[in-house]
C-alpha positions as CSV (number, residue, x, y, z in Angstrom):
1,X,46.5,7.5,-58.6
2,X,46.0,6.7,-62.2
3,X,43.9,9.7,-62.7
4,X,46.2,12.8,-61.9
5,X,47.7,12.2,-65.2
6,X,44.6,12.4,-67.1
7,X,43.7,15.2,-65.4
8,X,46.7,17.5,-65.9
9,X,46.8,16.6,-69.2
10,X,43.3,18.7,-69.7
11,X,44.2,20.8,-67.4
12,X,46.7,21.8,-69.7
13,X,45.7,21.8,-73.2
14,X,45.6,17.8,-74.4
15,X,46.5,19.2,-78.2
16,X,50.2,19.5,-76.8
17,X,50.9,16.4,-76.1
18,X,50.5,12.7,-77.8
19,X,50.2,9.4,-75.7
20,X,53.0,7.1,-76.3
21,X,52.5,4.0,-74.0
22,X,52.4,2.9,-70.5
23,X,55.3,3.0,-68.0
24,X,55.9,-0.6,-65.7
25,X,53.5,0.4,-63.2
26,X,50.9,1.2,-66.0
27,X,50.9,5.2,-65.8
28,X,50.5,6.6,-69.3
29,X,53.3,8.2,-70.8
30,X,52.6,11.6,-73.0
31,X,55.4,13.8,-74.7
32,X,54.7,16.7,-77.0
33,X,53.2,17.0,-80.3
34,X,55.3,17.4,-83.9
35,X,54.3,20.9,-84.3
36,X,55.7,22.3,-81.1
37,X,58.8,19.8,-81.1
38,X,60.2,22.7,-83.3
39,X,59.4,25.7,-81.0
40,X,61.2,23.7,-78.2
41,X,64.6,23.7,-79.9
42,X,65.2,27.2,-79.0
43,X,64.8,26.4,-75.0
44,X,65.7,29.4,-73.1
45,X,69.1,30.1,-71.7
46,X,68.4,29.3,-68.6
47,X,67.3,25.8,-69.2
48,X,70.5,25.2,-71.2
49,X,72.9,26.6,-68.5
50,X,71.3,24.4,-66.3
51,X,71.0,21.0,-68.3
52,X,73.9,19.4,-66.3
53,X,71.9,19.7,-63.3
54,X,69.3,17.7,-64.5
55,X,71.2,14.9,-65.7
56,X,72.3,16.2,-69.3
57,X,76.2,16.3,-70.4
58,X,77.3,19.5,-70.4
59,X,80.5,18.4,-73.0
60,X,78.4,16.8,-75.7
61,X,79.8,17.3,-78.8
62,X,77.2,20.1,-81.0
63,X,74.8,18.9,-83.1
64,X,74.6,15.7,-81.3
65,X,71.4,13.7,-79.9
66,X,71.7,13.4,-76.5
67,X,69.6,10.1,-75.3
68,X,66.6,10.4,-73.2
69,X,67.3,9.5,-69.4
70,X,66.4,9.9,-65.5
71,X,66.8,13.5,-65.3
72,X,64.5,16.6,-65.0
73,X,64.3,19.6,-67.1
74,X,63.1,22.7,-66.3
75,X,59.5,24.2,-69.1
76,X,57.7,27.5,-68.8
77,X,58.5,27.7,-64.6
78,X,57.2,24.4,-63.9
79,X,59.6,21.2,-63.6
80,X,59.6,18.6,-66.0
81,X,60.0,14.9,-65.3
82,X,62.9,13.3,-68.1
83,X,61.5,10.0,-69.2
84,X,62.2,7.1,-71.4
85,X,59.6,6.2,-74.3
86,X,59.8,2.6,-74.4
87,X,56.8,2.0,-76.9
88,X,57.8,5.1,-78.9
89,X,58.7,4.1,-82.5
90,X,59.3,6.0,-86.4
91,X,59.7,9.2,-86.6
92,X,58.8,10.6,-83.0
93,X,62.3,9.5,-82.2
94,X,64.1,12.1,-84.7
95,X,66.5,9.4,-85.9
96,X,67.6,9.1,-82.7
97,X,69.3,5.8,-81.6
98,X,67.6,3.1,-79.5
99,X,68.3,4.5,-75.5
100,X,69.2,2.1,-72.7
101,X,66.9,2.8,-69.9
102,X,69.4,1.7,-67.9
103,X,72.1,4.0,-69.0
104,X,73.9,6.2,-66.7
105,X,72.3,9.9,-66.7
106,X,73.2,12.0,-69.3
107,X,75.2,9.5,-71.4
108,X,74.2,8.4,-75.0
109,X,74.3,4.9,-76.3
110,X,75.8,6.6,-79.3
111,X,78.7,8.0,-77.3
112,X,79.2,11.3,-75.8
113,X,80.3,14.4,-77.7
114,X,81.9,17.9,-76.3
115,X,79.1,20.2,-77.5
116,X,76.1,20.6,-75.4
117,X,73.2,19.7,-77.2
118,X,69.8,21.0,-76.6
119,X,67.1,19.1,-74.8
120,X,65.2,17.4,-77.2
121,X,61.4,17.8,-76.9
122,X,60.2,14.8,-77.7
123,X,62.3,13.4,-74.9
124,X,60.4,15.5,-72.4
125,X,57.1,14.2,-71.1
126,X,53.9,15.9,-69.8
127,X,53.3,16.4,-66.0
128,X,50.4,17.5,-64.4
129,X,52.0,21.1,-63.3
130,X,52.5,21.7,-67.3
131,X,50.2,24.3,-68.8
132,X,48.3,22.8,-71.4
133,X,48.0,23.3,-75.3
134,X,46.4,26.0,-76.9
135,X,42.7,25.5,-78.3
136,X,43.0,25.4,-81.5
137,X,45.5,22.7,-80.9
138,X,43.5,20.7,-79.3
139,X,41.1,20.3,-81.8
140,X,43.4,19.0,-84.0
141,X,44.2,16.4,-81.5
142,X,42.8,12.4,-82.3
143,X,40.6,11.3,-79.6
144,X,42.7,9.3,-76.9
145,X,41.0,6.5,-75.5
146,X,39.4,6.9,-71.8
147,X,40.3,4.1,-69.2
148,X,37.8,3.5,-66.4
149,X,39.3,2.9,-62.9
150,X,38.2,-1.0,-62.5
151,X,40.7,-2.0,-65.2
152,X,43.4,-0.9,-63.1
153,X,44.4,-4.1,-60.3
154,X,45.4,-2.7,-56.8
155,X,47.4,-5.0,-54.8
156,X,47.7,-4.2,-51.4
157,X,51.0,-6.5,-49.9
158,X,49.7,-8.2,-46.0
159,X,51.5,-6.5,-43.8
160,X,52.5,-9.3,-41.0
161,X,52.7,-6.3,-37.9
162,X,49.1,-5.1,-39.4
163,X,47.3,-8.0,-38.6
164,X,49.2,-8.3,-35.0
165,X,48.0,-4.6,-34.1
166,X,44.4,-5.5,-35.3
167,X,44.6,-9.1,-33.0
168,X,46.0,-7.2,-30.2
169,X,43.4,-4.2,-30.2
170,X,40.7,-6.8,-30.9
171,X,41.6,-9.0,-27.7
172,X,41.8,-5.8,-25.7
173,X,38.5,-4.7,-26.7
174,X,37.1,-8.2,-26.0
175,X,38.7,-8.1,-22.5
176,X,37.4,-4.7,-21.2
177,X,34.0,-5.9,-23.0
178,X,33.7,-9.4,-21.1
179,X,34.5,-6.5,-17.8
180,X,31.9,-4.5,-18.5
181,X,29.4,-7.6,-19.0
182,X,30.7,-9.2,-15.9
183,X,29.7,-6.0,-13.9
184,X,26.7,-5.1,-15.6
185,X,25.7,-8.8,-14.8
186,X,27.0,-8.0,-11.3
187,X,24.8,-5.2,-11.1
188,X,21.9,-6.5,-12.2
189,X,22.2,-9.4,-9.9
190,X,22.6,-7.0,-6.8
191,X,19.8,-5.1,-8.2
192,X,17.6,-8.7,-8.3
193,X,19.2,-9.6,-4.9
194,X,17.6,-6.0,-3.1
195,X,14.3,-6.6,-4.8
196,X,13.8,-9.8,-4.3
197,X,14.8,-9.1,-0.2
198,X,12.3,-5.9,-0.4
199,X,9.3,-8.3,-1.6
200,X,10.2,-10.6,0.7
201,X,10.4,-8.1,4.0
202,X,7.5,-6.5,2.4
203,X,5.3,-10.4,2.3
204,X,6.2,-11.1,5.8
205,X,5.3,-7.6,7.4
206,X,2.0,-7.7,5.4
207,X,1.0,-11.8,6.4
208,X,2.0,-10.4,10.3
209,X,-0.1,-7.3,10.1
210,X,-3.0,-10.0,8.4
211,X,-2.4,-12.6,10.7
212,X,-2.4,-10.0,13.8
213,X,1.1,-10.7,14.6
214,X,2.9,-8.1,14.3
215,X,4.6,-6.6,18.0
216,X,2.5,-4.3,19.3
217,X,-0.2,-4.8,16.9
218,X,-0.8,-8.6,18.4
219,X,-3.9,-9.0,20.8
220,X,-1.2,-11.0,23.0
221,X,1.3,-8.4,23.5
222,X,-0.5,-6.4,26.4
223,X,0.4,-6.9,29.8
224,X,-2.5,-5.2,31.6
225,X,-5.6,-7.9,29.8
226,X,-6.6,-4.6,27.3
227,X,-7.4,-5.6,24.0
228,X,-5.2,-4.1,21.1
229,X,-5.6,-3.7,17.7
230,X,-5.3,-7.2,15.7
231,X,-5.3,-5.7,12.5
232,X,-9.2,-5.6,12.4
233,X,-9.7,-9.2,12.2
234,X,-13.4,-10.0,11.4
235,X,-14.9,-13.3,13.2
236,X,-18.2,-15.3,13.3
237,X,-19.1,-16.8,16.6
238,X,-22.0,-18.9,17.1
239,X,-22.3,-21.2,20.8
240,X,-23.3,-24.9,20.8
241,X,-25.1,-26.5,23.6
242,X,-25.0,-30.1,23.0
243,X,-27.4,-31.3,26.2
244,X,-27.5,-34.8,27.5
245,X,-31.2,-35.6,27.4
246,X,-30.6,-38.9,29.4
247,X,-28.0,-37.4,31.6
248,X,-29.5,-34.4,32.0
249,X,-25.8,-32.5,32.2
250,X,-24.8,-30.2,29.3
251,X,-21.5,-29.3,27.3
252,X,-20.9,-25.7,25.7
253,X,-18.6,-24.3,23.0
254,X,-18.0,-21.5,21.1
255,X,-17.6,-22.0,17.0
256,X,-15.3,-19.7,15.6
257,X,-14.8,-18.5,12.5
258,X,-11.7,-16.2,11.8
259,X,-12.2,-15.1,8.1
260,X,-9.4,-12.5,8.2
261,X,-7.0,-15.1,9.1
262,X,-8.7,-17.8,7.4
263,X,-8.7,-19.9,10.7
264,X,-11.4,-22.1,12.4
265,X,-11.1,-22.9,16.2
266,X,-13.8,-24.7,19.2
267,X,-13.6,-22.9,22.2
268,X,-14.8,-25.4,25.0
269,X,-15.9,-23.4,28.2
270,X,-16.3,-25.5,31.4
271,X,-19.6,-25.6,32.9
272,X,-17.5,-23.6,36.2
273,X,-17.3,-20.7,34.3
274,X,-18.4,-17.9,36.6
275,X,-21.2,-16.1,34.9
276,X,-23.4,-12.8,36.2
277,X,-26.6,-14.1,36.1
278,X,-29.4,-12.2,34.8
279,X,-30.7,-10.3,38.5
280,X,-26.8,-10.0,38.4
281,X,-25.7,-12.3,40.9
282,X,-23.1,-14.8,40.0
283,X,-24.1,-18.1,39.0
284,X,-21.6,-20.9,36.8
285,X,-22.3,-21.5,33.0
286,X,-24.2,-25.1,33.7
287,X,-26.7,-23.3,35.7
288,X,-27.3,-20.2,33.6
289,X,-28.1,-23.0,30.8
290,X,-30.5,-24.2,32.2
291,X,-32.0,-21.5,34.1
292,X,-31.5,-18.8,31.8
293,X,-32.0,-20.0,28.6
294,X,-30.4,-19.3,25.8
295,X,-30.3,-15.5,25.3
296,X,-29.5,-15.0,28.7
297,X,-26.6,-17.4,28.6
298,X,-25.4,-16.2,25.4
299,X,-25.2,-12.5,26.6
300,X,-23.4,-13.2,29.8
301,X,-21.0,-14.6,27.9
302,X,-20.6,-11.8,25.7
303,X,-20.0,-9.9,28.8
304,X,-17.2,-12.4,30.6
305,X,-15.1,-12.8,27.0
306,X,-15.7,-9.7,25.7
307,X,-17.3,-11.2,22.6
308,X,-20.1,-11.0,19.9
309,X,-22.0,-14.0,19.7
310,X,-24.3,-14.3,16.9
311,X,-26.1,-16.9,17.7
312,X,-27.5,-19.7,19.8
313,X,-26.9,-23.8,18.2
314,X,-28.7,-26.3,20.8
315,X,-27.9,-29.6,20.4
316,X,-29.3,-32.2,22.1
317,X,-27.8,-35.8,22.0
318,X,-30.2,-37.4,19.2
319,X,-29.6,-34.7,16.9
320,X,-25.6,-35.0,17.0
321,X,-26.3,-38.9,16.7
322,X,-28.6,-38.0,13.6
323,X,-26.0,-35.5,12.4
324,X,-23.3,-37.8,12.6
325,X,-24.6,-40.7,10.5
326,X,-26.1,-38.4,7.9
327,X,-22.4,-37.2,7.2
328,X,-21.3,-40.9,7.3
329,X,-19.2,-41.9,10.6
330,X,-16.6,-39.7,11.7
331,X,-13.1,-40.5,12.9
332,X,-11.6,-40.0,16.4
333,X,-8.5,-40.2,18.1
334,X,-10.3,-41.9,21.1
335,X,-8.3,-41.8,25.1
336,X,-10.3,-44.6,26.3
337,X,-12.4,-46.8,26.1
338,X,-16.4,-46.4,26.5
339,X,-18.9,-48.9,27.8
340,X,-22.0,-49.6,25.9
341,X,-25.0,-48.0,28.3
342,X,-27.2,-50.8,26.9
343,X,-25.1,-53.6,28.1
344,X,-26.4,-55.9,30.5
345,X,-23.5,-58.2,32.0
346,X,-20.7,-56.5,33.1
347,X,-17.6,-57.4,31.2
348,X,-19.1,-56.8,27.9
349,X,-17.3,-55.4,25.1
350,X,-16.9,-51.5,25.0
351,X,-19.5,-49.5,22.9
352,X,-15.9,-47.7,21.7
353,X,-12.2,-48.7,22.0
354,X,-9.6,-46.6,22.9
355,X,-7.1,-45.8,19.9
356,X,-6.1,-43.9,16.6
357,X,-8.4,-43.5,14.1
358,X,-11.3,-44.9,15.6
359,X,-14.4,-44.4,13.4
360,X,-17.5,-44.0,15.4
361,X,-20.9,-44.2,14.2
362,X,-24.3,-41.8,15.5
363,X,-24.5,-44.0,18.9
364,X,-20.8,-44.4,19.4
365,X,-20.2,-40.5,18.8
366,X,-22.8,-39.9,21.1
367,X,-21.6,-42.0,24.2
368,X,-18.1,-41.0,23.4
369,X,-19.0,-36.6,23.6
370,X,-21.1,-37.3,26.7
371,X,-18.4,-40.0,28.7
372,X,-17.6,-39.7,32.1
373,X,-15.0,-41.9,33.9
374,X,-14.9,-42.0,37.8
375,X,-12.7,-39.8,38.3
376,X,-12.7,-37.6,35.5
377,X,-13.4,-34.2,35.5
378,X,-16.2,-31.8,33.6
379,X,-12.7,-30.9,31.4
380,X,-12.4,-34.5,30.4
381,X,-15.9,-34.9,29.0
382,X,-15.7,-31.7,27.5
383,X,-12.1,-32.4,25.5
384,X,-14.1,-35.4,24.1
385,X,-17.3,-33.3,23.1
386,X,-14.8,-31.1,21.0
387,X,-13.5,-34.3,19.2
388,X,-16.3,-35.2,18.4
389,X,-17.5,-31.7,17.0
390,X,-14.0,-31.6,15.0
391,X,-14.9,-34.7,13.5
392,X,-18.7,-33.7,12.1
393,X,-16.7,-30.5,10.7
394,X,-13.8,-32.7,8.7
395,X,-16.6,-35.1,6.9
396,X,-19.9,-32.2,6.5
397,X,-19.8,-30.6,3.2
398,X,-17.8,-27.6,2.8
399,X,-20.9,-26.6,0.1
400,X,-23.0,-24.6,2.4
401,X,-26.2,-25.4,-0.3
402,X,-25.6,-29.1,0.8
403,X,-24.9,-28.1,4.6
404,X,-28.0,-26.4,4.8
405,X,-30.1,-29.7,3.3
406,X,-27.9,-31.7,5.9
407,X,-29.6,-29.4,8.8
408,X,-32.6,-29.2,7.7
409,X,-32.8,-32.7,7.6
410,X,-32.3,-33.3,11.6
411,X,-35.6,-31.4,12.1
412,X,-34.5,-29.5,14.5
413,X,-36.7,-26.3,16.3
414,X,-33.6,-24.5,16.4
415,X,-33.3,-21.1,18.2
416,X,-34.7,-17.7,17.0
417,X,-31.0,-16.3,16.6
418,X,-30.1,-18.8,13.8
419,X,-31.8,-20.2,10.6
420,X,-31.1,-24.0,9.0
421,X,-29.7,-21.6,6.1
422,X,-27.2,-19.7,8.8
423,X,-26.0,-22.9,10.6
424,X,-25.4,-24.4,7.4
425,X,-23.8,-21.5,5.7
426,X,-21.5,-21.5,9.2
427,X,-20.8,-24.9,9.4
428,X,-19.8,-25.5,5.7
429,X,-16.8,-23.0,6.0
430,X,-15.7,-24.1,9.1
431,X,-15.3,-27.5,7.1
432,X,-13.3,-26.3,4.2
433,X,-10.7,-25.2,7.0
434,X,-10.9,-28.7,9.1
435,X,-10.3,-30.2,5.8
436,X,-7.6,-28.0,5.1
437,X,-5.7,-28.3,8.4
438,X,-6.6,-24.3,9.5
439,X,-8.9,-25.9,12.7
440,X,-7.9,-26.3,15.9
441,X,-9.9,-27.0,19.3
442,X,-8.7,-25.4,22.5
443,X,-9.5,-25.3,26.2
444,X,-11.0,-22.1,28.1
445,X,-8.5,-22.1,31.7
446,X,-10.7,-21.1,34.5
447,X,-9.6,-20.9,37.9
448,X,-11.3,-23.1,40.7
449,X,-13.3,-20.7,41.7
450,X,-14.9,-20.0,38.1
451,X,-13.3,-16.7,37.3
452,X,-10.6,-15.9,34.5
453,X,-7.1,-14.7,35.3
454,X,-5.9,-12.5,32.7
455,X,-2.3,-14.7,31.9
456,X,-4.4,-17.9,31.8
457,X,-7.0,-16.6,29.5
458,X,-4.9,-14.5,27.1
459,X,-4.2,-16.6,24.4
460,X,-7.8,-18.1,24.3
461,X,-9.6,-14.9,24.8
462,X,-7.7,-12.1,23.1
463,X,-5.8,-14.1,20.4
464,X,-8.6,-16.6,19.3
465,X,-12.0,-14.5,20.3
466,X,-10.9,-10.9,20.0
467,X,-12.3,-10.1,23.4
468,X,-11.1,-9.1,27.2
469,X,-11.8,-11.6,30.1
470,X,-14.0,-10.1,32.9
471,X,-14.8,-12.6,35.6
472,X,-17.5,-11.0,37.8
473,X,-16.6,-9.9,41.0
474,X,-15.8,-12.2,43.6
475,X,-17.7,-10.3,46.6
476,X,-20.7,-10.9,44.0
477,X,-20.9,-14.7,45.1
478,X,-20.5,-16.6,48.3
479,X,-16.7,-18.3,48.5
480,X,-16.9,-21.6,50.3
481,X,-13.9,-23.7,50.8
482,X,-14.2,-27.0,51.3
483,X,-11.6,-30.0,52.7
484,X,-12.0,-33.2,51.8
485,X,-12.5,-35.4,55.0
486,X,-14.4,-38.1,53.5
487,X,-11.5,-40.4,52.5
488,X,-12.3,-40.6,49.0
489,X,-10.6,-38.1,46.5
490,X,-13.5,-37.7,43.8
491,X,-16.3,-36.5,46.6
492,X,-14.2,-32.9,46.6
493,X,-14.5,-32.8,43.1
494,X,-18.1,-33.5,42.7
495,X,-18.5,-31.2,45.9
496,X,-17.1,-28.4,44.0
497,X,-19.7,-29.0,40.5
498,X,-22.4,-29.2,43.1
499,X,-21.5,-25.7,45.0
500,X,-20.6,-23.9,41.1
501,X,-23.6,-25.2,39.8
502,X,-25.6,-23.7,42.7
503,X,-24.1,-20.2,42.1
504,X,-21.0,-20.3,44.8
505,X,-17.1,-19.8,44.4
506,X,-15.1,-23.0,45.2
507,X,-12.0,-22.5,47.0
508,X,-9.9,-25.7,47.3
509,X,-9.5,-26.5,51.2
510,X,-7.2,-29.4,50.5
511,X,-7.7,-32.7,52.3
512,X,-8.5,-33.7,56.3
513,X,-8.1,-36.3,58.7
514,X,-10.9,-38.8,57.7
515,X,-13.8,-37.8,60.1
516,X,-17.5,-39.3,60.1
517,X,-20.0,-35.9,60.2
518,X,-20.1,-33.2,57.7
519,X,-19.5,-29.4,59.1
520,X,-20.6,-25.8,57.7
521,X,-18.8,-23.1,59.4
522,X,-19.5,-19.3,58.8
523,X,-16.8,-16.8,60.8
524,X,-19.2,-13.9,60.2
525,X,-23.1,-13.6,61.4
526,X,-24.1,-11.9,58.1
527,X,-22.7,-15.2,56.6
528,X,-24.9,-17.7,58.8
529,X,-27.8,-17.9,55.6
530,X,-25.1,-18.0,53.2
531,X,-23.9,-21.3,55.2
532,X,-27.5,-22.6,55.8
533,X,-27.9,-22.3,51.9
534,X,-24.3,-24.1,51.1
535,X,-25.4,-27.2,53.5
536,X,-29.0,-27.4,51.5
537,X,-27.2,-27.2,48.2
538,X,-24.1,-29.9,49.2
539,X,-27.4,-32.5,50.9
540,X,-26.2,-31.6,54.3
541,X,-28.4,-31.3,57.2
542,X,-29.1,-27.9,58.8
543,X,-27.7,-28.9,62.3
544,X,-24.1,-29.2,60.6
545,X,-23.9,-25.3,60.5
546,X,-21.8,-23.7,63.1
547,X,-19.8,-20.6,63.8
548,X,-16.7,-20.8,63.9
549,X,-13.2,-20.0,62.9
550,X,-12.4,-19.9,59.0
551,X,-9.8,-18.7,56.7
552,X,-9.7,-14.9,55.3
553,X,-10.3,-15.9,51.8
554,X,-13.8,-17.6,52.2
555,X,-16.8,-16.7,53.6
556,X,-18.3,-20.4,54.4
557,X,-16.0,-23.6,55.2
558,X,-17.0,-27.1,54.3
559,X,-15.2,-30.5,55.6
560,X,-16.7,-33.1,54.2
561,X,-17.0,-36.2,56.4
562,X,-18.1,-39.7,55.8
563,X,-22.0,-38.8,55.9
564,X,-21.2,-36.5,52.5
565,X,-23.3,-38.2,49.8
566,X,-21.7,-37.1,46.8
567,X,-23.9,-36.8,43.2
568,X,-22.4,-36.1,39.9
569,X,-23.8,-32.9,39.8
């Protein structure tokens, strides 16, 4: 603001005019130098004619000095600011009296005269819009001293309604910023939300598809006993035969291995299981065992589950006592209790008690897989068998290096199909998932008469082994129904091993009046070998065959009377 001042002065010659001081506000204050305060007595006319305009008395008496005041004059065109000189002294004032600043426009503190007086030049000071001094007077000029602009203060007053506005606008913009947070926040949180739901859909769809659950994907979702896709799920299957070497009977199951679902499962197949015999008549699974061998066995399995059995595990009942006490007792949820076979007083203590937990050693595993109660059925005995298998798989190794040393240490001749090495291998990760709770041990359903319905079988045969159930033919075998007649409950049971065993259907004739003689009745000629062959196999005599009338469904009719001497098959 300072500055303009300067700057006109330049602009306009600096030799025409002479700093004098510094007004209250600290402006400098210039008027014109001695040499041209003569030329400016003879102002033009219009300037004088006009002096009352711009604050000068237009009655002052001639000749005298009219005081510097408010006013304006008018200089070469351009308007000119009147001024006081407050720090003017000597003889720059032209013997003019001291002037009151204060003093009304246009009057002198010497009094006013009549005559107008001339504007005084030295009363006149410079303004920018002034035309400078001529060159040459300029040079004759002194140097004025040059002022910078930090030794000027500025003082800016606080302006109360200032600071409101600035508070205001600042808590406006601090509201509509804590909105636009909140809903980017909101957005993101949404956006979180939908991804984290996406993953989540996209997890479960994928663990269904890998665990073969998904609908219509799942081997238990057709109606018609087809297998459908179950997402490709990869299994190992190998068959034990655990075989009672003083009993002579046997017990079969399948080991499975699900390593797409990272499950473990024992199949147990009842020794009824209808089975198409290697000249392709039917026979039961405890006769192909034994008559058939192993490879025959194993692939008429493979053709009644629809499976792919790799290989062949026999196991008779010292090696599973061997096994057991290598891996250091097992425990068992036992259902009852088991006599010792080498007690000699009746009453003894049982070889095994019935209870939780029950840790069995070799000999005690042993008699518990292979007991029998009167009573019981082949399913009973075989749910045991299972335990005890579940058991060897929760304390073996889950190393299969150390599984392998484990089975080669029994000594076993073991069958063609399988290695110590593969059975070890097997057996060690079917014992990380009994350890880890991914094992399970179910039951095969087969009807009475040895065959597989597809409801019954479903969720054993196309969830657990992969395959389709396909019973033989019933026309293939012999049907004989028998009724009990005897008087005793458990000879129609035993009746029934001895007849699947021997290659016949069992149909379940329910129970007659107690009579003393056995019959064998056939309906149909072709049928009279059929029924000569069903009294051999039951221990009936010939002469107890006759013709007669039977029941649609079966081809040969048994009643069992009191001469029936029942074996356990």
């Amino acid at each position: 603001m300072n500055d303009r001042y300067d700057a006109g002065a330049a602009d306009h010659g600096a030799d025409q005019y002479q700093l004098v001081g510094y007004d209250e506000y600290g402006r400098p204050v210039y008027r014109l130098a001695e040499e041209q305060q003569t030329q400016q007595q003879a102002y033009d006319a219009y300037a004088q004619q006009h002096q009352q305009d711009y604050g000068y008395d237009p009655y002052a008496a001639a000749g005298q000095q009219q005081p510097p005041g408010y006013g304006y004059g008018r200089q070469q065109s351009a308007p000119s600011y009147g001024s006081y000189e407050p720090y003017a002294t000597g003889p720059h004032q032209g013997g003019a009296p001291a002037h009151d600043p204060y003093a009304p426009t246009g009057q002198s503190t010497a009094g006013a005269g009549t005559a107008r007086q001339p504007l005084v030049a030295e009363q006149t000071a410079h303004i920018p819009q002034q035309a400078g001094p001529a060159d040459e007077e300029v040079r004759g000029r002194p140097e004025e001293p040059q002022y910078q602009t930090e030794q000027f203060a500025f003082v800016e007053e606080p302006d109360g309604d200032s600071e409101d506005v600035i508070d205001w606008l600042k808590f406006t913009e601090n509201r509509t910023e804590r909105r636009e947070e909140a809903r980017r926040r909101a957005r993101s949180r949404m956006v979180a939300l939908v991804v984290a739901l996406a993953l989540v859909a996209v997890g479960g769809v994928g663990y269904l598809w890998y665990a073969g659950k998904l609908p219509g994907l799942s081997s238990g979702d057709s109606a018609d006993g087809t297998t459908t896709a179950t997402g490709a799920q990869k299994r190992d299957v190998i068959v034990v035969h655990l075989h009672d070497t003083k009993g002579g009977d046997t017990s079969t199951a399948l080991l499975v291995d699900n390593t797409t679902t990272k499950r473990g499962t024992t199949v147990l197949l009842p020794n009824s299981l209808a089975l198409t015999g290697d000249d392709g008549t039917t026979t039961t699974l405890a006769k192909s065992v034994d008559d058939d061998g192993s490879d025959g066995t194993r692939d008429a399995l493979d053709s009644v589950l629809g499976t792919d059995i790799q290989g062949t595990w026999r196991l008779d009942t010292p090696y599973l006592q061997n096994l057991v006490d290598l891996v250091g007792n097992i425990e068992v949820d036992t259902d009852t209790d088991v006599p010792d076979p080498a007690a000699k007083k009746k009453g003894a203590a049982p070889l095994v008690n019935q209870g939780q937990d029950q840790t069995l050693s070799g000999k005690m595993a042993v008699a518990y897989a292979t007991y029998r109660a009167p009573g019981d059925a082949q399913n009973a005995q075989l749910e045991r068998f299972g335990q005890v298998m579940q058991g060897v798989l929760r304390k073996l190794s889950s190393d299969p290096q150390a599984a392998t040393v484990t089975i080669q240490t029994l000594n076993q001749i073991l069958d063609p199909s399988l290695t110590d090495k593969d059975i070890g291998t097997f057996l060690a990760g079917l014992s990380d998932l009994a350890k880890g709770g991914d094992y399970k041990t179910d039951l095969l359903p087969v009807q009475g008469d040895g065959t597989l319905s597809a409801q019954a079988s479903a969720g054993v045969v196309k969830n657990v082994l992969g395959g389709t159930a396909k019973s033989p033919d019933k026309d293939a075998a012999v049907s004989v129904s028998v009724q009990n007649a005897t008087g005793v409950k458990e000879n129609a049971e035993k009746a029934r091993v001895v007849l699947l065993n021997g290659g016949f259907t069992f149909l379940e004739g329910g129970t007659a009046g107690a009579r003393a003689t056995s019959e064998v009745v056939y309906a149909d000629a072709a049928d009279k070998a059929n029924a000569i062959e069903v009294a051999k196999t039951l221990g009936l005599p010939e002469g107890s065959v006759t013709k007669g009338g039977i029941s649609a469904s079966a081809d040969v009719l048994v009643v069992l009377g009191q001469d029936y001497k029942a074996s356990s098959g």
